[in-house]
C-alpha positions in Angstrom: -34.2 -4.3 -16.9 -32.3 -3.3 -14.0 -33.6 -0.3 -12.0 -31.1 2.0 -11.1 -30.2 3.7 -7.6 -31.8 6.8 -6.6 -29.4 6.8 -3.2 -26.6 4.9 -2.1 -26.9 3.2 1.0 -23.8 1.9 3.1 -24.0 -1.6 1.8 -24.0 0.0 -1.8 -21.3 1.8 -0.8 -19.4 -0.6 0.6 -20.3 -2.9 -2.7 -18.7 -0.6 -4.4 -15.5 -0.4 -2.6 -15.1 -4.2 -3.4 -15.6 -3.7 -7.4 -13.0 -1.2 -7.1 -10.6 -3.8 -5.1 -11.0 -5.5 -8.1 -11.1 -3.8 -10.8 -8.0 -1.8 -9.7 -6.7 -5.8 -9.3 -7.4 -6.6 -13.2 -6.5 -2.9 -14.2 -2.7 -2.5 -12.3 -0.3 -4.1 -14.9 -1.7 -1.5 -17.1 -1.6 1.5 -14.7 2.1 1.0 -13.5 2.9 0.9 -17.2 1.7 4.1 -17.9 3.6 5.5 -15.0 6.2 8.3 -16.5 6.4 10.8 -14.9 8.5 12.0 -13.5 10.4 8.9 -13.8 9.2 5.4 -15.2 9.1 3.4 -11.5 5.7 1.7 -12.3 4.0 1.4 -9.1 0.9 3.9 -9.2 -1.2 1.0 -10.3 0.2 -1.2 -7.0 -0.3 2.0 -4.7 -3.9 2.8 -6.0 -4.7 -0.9 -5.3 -3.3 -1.1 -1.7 -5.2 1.9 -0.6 -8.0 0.8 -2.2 -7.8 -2.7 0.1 -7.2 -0.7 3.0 -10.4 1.1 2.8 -12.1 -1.8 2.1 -11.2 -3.6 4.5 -11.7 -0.7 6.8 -15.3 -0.4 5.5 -15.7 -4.4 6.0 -16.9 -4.0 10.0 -18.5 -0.8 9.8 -21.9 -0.2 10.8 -24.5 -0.3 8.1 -25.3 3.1 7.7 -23.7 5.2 4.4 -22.1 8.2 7.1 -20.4 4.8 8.9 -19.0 3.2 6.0 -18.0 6.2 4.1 -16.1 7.2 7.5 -14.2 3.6 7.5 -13.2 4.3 4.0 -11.7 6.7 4.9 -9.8 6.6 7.6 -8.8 3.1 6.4 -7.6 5.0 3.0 -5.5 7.7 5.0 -3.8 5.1 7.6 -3.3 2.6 4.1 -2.3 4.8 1.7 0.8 4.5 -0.5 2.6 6.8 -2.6 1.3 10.1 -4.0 -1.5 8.5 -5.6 -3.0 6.7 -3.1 -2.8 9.9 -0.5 -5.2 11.4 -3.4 -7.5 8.2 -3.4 -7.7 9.1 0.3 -8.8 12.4 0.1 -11.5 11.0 -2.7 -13.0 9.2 -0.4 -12.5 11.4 2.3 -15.1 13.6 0.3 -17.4 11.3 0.2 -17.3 10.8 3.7 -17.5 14.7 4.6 -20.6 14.9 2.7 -22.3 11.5 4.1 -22.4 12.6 7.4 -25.9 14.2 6.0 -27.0 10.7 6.1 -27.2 9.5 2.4 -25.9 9.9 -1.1 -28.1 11.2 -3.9 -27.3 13.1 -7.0 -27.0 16.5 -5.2 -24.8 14.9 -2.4 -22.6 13.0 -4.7 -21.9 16.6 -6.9 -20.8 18.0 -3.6 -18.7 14.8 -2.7 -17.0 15.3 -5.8 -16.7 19.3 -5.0 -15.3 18.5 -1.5 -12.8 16.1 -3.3 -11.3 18.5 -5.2 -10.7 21.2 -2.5 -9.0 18.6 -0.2 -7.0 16.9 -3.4 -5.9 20.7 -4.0 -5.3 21.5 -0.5 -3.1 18.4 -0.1 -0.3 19.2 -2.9 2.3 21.9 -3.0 2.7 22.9 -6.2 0.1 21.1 -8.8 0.5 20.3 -12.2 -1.8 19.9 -14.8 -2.0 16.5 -16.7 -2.2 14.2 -13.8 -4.7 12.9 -11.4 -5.9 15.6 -9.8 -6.5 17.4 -13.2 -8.9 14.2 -14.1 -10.8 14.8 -10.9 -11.6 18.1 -11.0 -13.0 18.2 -14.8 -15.1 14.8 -13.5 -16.6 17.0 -10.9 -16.9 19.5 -13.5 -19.1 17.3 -15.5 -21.1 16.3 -13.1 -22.0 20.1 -11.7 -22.6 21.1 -15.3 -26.1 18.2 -15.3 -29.5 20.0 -15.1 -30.6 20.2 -11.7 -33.1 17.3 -12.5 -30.2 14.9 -13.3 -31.4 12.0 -11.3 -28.5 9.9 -9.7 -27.8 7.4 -12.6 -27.3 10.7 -15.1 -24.6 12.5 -12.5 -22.2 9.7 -11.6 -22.2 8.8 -15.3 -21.1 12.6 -16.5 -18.4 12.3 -14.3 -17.0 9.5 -15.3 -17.2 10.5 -18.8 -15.7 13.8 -17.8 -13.0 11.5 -16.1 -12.1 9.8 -19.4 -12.1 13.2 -21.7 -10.2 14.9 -19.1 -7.6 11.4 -19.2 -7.2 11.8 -22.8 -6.1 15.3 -22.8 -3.1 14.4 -20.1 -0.5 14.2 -23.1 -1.2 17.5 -23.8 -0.9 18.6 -20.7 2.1 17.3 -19.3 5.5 17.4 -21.6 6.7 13.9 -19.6 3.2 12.0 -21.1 3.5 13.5 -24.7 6.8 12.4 -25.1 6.1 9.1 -24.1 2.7 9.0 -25.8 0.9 8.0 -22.0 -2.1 9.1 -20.4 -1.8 10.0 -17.1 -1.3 6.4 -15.0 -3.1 7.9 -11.5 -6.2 9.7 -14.4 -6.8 6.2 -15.2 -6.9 4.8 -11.5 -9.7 7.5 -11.2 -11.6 6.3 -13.9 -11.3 3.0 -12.9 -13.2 4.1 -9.7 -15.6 6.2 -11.3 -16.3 3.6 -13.6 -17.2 1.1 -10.3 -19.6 3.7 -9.0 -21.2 3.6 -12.0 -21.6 0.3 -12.4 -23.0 -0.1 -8.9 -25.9 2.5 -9.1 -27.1 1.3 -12.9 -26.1 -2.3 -12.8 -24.0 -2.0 -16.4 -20.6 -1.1 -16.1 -19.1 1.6 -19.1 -17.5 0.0 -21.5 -14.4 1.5 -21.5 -12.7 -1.1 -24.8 -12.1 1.8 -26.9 -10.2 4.3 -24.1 -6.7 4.8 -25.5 -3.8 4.8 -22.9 -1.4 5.1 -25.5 -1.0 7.7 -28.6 1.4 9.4 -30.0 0.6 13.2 -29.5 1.7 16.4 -30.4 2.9 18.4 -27.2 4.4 21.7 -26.6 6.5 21.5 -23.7 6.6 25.5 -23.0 9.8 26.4 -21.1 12.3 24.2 -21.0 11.4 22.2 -18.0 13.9 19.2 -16.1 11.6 16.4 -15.2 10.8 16.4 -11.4 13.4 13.9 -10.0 12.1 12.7 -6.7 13.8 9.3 -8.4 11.2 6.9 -6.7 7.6 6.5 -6.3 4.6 7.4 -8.0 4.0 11.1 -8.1 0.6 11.2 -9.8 -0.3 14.0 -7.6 0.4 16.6 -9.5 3.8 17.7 -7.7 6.5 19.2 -9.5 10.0 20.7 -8.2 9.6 24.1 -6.8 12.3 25.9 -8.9 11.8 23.6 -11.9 15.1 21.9 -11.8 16.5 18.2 -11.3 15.5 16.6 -8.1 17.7 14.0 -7.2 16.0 12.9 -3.4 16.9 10.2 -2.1 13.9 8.8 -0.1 10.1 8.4 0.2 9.0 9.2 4.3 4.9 8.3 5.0 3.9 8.3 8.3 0.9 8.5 10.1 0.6 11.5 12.9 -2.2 11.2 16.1 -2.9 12.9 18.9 -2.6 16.8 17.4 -4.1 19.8 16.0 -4.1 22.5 13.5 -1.8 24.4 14.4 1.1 21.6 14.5 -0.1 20.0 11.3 0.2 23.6 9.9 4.2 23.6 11.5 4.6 20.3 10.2 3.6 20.9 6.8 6.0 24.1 6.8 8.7 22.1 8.6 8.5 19.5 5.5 8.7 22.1 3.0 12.1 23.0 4.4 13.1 19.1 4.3 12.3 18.3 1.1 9.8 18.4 -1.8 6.5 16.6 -2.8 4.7 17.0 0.7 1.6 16.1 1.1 -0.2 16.2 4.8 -4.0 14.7 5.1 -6.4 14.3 7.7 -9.2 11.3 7.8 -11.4 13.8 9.3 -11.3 11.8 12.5 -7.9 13.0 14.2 -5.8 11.7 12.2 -3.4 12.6 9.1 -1.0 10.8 6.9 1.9 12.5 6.2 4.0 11.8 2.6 7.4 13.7 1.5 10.3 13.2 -0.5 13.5 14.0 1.2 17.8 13.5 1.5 17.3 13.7 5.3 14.9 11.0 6.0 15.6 10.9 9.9 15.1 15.1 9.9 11.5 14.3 8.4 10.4 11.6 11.1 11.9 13.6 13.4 9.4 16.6 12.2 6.4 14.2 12.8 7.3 14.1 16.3 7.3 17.3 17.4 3.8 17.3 15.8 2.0 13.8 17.5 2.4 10.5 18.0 3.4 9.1 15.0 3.1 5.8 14.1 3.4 3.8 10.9 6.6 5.0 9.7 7.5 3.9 6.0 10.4 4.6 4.1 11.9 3.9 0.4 15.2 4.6 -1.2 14.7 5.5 -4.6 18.1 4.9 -5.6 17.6 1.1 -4.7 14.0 1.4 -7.1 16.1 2.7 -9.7 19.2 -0.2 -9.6 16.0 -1.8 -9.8 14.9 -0.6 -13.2 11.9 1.2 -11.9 9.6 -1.9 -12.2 8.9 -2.9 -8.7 10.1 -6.6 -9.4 13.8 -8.0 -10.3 12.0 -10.7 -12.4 12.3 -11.5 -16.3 15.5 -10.0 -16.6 18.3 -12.2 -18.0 21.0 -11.8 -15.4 19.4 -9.5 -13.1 19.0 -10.5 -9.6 16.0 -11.9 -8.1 14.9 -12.6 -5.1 12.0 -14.8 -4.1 9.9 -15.5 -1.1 7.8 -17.9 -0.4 4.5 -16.7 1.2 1.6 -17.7 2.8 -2.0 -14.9 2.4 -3.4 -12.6 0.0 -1.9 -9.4 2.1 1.4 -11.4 2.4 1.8 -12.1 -1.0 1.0 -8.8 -2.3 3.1 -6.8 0.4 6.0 -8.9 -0.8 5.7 -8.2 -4.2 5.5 -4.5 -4.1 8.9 -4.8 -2.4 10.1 -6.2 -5.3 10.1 -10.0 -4.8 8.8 -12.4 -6.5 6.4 -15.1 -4.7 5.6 -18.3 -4.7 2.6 -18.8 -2.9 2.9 -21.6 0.4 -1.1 -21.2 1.6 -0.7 -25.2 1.1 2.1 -27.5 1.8 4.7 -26.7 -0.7 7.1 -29.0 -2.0 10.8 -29.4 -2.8 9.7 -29.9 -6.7 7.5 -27.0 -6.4 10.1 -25.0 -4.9 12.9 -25.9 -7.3 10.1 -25.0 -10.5 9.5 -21.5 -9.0 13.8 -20.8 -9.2 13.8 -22.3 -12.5 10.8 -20.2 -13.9 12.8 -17.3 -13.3 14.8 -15.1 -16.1 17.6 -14.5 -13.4 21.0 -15.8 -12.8 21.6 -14.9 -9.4 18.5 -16.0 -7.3 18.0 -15.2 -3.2 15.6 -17.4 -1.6 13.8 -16.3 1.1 11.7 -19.8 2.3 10.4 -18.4 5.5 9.7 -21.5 7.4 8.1 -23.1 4.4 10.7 -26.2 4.1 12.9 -28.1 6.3 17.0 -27.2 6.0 17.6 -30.6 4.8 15.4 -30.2 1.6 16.3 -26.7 1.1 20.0 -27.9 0.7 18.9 -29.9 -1.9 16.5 -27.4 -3.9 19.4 -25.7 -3.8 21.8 -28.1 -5.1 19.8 -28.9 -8.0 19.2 -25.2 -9.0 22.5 -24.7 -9.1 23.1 -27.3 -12.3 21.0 -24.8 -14.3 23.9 -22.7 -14.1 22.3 -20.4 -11.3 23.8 -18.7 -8.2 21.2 -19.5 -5.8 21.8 -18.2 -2.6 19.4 -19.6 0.6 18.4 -17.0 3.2 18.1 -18.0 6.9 14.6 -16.9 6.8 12.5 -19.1 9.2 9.3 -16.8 9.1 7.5 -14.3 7.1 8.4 -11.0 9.4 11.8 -12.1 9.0 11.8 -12.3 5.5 10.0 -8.6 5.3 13.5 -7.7 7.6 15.7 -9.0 5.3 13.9 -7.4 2.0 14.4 -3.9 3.5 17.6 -4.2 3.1 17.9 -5.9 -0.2 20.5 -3.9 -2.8 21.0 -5.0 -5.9 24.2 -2.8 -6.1 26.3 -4.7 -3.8 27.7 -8.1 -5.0 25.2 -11.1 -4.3 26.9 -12.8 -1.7 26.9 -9.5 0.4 24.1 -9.0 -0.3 22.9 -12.2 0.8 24.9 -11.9 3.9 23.4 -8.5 4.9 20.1 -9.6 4.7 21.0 -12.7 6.4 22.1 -10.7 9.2 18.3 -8.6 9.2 16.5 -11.7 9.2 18.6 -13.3 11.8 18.4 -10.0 14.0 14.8 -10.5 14.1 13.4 -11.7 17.1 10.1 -13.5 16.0 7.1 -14.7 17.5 3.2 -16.0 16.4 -0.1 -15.6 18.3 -2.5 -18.7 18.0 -5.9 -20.1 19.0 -5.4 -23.7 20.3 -7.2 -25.8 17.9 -7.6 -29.1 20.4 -6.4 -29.6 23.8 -2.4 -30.5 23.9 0.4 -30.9 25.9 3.4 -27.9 25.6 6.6 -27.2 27.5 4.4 -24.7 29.3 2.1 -27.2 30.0 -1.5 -28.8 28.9 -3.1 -26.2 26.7 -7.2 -26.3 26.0 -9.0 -25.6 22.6 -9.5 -22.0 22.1 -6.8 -21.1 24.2 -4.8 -18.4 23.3 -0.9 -19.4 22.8 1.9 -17.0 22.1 5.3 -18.7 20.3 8.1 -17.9 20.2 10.0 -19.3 17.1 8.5 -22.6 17.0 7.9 -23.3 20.9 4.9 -22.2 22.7 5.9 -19.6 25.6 2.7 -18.4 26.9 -0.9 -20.3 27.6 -3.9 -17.2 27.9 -7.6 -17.2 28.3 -7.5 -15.7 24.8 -5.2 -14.4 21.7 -5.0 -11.0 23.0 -4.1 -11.8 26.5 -1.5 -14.0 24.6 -0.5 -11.8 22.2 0.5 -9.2 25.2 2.2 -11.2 27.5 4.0 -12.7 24.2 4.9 -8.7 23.3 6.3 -8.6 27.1 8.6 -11.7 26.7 10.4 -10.6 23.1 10.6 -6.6 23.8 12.1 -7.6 27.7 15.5 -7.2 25.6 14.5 -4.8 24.1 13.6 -3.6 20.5 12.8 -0.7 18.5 10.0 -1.8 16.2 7.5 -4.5 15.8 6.0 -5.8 12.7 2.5 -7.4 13.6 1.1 -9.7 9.9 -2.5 -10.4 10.5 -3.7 -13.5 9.7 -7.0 -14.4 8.0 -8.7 -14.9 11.0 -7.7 -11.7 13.0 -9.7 -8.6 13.9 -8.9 -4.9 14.2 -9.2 -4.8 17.2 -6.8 -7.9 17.9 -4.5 -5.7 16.3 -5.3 -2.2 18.2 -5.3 -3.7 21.8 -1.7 -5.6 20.9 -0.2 -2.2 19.4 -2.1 -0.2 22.5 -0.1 -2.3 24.5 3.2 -2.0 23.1 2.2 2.1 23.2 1.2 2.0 26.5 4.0 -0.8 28.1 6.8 -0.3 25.6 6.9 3.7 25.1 9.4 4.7 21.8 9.1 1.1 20.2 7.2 2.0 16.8 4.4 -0.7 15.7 4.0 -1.7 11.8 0.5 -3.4 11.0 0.2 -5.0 7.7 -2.2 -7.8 6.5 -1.0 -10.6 5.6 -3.8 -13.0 5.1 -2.0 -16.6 6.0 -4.7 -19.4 8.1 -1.2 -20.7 9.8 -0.7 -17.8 12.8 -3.7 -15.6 14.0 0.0 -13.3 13.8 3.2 -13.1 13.3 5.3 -11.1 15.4 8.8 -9.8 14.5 11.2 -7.1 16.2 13.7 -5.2 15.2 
C-alpha cells in the first residue's frame, strides 16, 4: 500500500505540474466544449493547458527546493498565461508559491496556499461572477479550512478537491448562461482537473472522477434580465461580467507582460484599463513582474497604457470578430465548405501554438512526403484549403500536391511559406471573411514580409559561403544560407539578430527548438533590448530538432 505524503517537496511539486500537463492534455476537448459563457468560443480547455506548460516548463530548471520550484511555476504561469482562465491558473500557483517561501508544503501550508489563492484570484477580476472558476476555488479552499486541525496532508488536499467538484456542479445554478445550456462551468473543471493531480501525487491514487456530470439539464433562475457579457472572443472563465450589464460587443483580446515598475503604476494602469475597456485583469508573479489581460475596441490605446507603466514585452492580441467568422471553435476543420487552413509543423510547442490559431497540422518532425501531404488535404471536411508548407517540401512537388488536390473538387491555395515563423505571420492575418484568394494573397504578402533566419550548432566540420565551419560551432542562417560562424549559438544568434534588424524591423518572433535553453532565449531577447531599443520580442516554444531557433521579423 502506498504511503502517502506528509510534505511536498520540490520534486513532488514539480511531479505534479507534469500530471497536470497531462491531464489538462487528455481533459481539453471536453473543457473547450463546456465553454459558454459568455459566448461558446471553446478555448478555456487550450488556454488552461498552455499555461499549464509554461509553468512547467518554467519549473523544469529550477533548483530542487519546494520555495524554487513553486517560484518557477509561477512566474512561468504569469509570463505563459492565456486568456482569462489561465491568468487565474497563474494566480493559483502563485499562492502556492507565496506560501512556500516558508520552505515546505504540509497540510497547514497548503490551507493557506489555497487562502492566498483566493485573495489574489479575487484581487485580479473587476467585477466577479458567481458560477465560474473562481467560485470553484474558493469553496475548495473552503473545504479544506473546514478539516479538523489534525487533518494530516492526504485528508486536506482531498477536501478540496471534493469541495472543487460540489462547488462545479452547482455552476448551472449559478450562472443563467450554464443553466441554459445545461454546462458546468468549463474553467471549474480545469480546477478540478488540477486538484485532482495534487491529489494523486501525495496518496498515489488519483479520484475517480467517472461519475462527475459536465452536462445536465437544470433548473435556473436567471434573476434580472441579464444580456450575456459580449467580449465576443476568448475564454472568460474568470468571473468577469459587463459593468452595466449590457451587450459587450469588443473587438479585441490585449495580454502583455509589464517589467521594470511598481505599485503605484500598476495601480494607474489597472485604472487606465478600466477606462479602455472591460474584463481587466492585472497580475504580478511576485518577482517584478505582471501580466496584463483586457478586452478592448482600442487595442493600440491599451498597449499604449502598458507603456507608460514598464517595459512591456510579450504583446498578444486577438480579434474576436475573426473567432467568431470562425464559429467559435478555435479550428476551421470538419466543416463542409468552411475554409481551412493547414500548416505543416515541426515540435510539440509548434504544433500546438498553430492549432490554437486555428490551423490544422500535419506534423513534419520526420521527412514528410508528397503522398503524406496530399492525404492530410484530402482528410479535410473543407472545400477551400490554404496550405502553409513552411519549408517542409520542395516547389516542384508542392505544385503537384496541389494539382492532384484539386481533382477532389478542392480550391487549394499554396502559401509562399518557406519557414515556421513565416507561417505564424501569415496566420495572424488569416480572415475567413474575405474571399479565399485574398485571403491567400494577404497572408502571402505577411509571410513574404518576413525576414527569417535560424540559429544552429554545427553538427560536423563543413565548408560554407562564410567559410569552413567546426562541430559545435554556432551558425546563424539566413533563409537557407549560413551568414554568420560563432564560438557558440548565442554569439550566433546575436550577430544573426544584427544582420536581419540592420533594415530594420519592429518585432521578432524567436521558436525554440528542443534543444534550446532559457537562457539562449533571454541573452538573444537582452540583446535585441539592449541593441535594438522599440523592436518587441515574441518567445514561443516550438519544440522542432531541425533549428536550435527560428528567427522571424516583422
Amino acid at each position: 500500500m502506498l504511503e502517502a505524503l506528509q510534505k511536498v517537496d520540490g520534486e513532488a511539486l514539480r511531479r505534479w505540474a507534469g500530471i497536470c500537463v497531462d491531464g489538462l492534455t487528455s481533459r481539453c476537448d471536453d473543457i473547450n466544449r463546456l465553454n459558454v459563457f459568455p459566448v461558446p468560443d471553446s478555448d478555456t480547455g487550450t488556454n488552461l493547458l498552455f499555461t499549464m506548460r509554461a509553468a512547467a516548463e518554467s519549473a523544469a530548471s529550477a533548483d530542487g527546493s519546494v520555495a524554487d520550484v513553486a517560484t518557477a511555476l509561477a512566474r512561468g504561469a504569469v509570463a505563459g498565461a492565456r486568456g482569462n482562465s489561465g491568468v487565474i491558473l497563474s494566480q493559483v500557483l502563485r499562492g502556492i508559491a507565496d506560501v512556500a517561501c516558508l520552505g515546505h508544503l504540509d497540510a497547514t501550508s497548503v490551507r493557506a496556499a489555497l487562502d492566498q489563492a483566493v485573495v489574489l484570484a479575487t484581487d485580479a477580476i473587476s467585477i466577479p461572477v458567481e458560477g465560474t472558476i473562481v467560485t470553484v476555488l474558493r469553496h475548495a479552499a473552503a473545504a479544506a479550512a473546514a478539516c479538523p486541525r489534525d487533518t494530516d496532508l492526504a485528508g486536506v488536499v482531498s477536501a478540496a478537491a471534493a469541495g472543487a467538484v460540489d462547488a462545479l456542479a452547482r455552476t448551472p445554478s449559478q450562472l443563467a448562461e450554464l443553466g441554459r445550456a445545461g454546462v458546468v462551468d468549463a474553467g471549474g473543471l480545469g480546477l478540478v482537473v488540477i486538484l485532482d493531480a495534487l491529489v494523486g501525487v501525495i496518496t498515489g491514487v488519483a479520484p475517480d472522477r467517472s461519475g462527475l456530470v459536465l452536462v445536465a439539464q437544470v433548473e435556473v433562475d436567471p434573476g434580472p434580465e441579464r444580456e450575456p457579457h459580449r467580449h465576443g472572443g476568448h475564454d472568460c472563465e474568470d468571473g468577469h461580467a459587463a459593468r452595466d450589464g449590457s451587450q459587450h460587443t469588443l473587438d479585441y483580446e490585449v495580454m502583455y507582460l509589464v517589467a521594470d515598475t511598481d505599485e503605484t503604476r500598476i495601480a494607474a494602469l489597472r485604472r487606465r484599463l478600466g477606462e479602455v475597456g472591460d474584463s481587466v485583469i492585472v497580475v504580478g508573479d511576485g518577482d517584478g513582474s505582471w501580466s496584463v489581460h483586457v478586452h478592448c475596441h482600442d487595442a493600440g490605446a491599451a498597449v499604449e497604457a502598458g507603456l507608460a507603466a514598464g517595459r512591456v514585452h510579450g504583446i498578444r492580441i486577438d480579434c474576436f470578430a475573426l473567432d467568431l467568422v470562425r464559429g467559435d471553435t478555435g479550428s476551421s476543420m470538419s466543416v463542409p465548405g468552411r475554409r481551412c487552413v493547414l500548416a505543416v509543423v515541426s515540435g510539440d510547442g509548434a504544433a500546438e501554438l498553430f492549432a490554437s490559431e486555428g490551423a490544422e497540422v500535419l506534423r513534419s518532425d520526420e521527412q514528410v512526403t508528397p503522398e503524406q501531404l496530399l492525404d492530410a488535404i484530402r482528410r479535410l471536411s473543407c472545400t477551400e484549403v490554404l496550405v502553409m508548407p513552411n519549408g517542409a517540401l520542395p516547389a516542384q512537388e508542392l505544385l503537384t500536391v496541389g494539382a492532384l488536390a484539386r481533382e477532389d473538387h478542392r480550391s487549394v491555395l499554396l502559401l509562399p511559406t518557406s519557414s515556421m515563423v513565416q507561417g505564424l505571420a501569415a496566420l495572424a492575418v488569416h480572415d475567413t471573411r474575405r474571399p479565399a484568394v485574398d485571403d491567400g494573397f494577404a497572408m502571402s504578402e505577411a509571410a513574404a514580409s518576413t525576414r527569417w533566419g535560424s540559429v544552429r550548432v554545427a553538427a560536423e566540420r563543413a565548408l560554407t559561403l562564410m567559410g569552413t565551419c567546426e562541430a559545435g560551432d554556432g551558425l546563424g542562417l539566413i533563409g537557407h544560407e549560413v551568414v554568420v560562424i560563432a564560438d557558440d549559438a548565442a554569439d550566433a544568434g546575436r550577430r544573426l539578430l544584427d544582420q536581419v534588424l540592420g533594415v530594420g524591423g519592429e518585432l521578432v518572433t524567436l521558436l525554440l527548438g528542443a534543444k534550446a535553453t532559457d537562457a539562449l532565449a533571454d541573452a538573444l531577447a537582452d540583446h535585441v533590448a539592449r541593441r535594438h531599443p522599440g523592436v518587441e520580442v515574441l518567445i514561443y516554444p516550438g519544440g522542432q530538432d531541425t533549428d536550435l531557433v527560428q528567427v522571424g521579423v516583422e
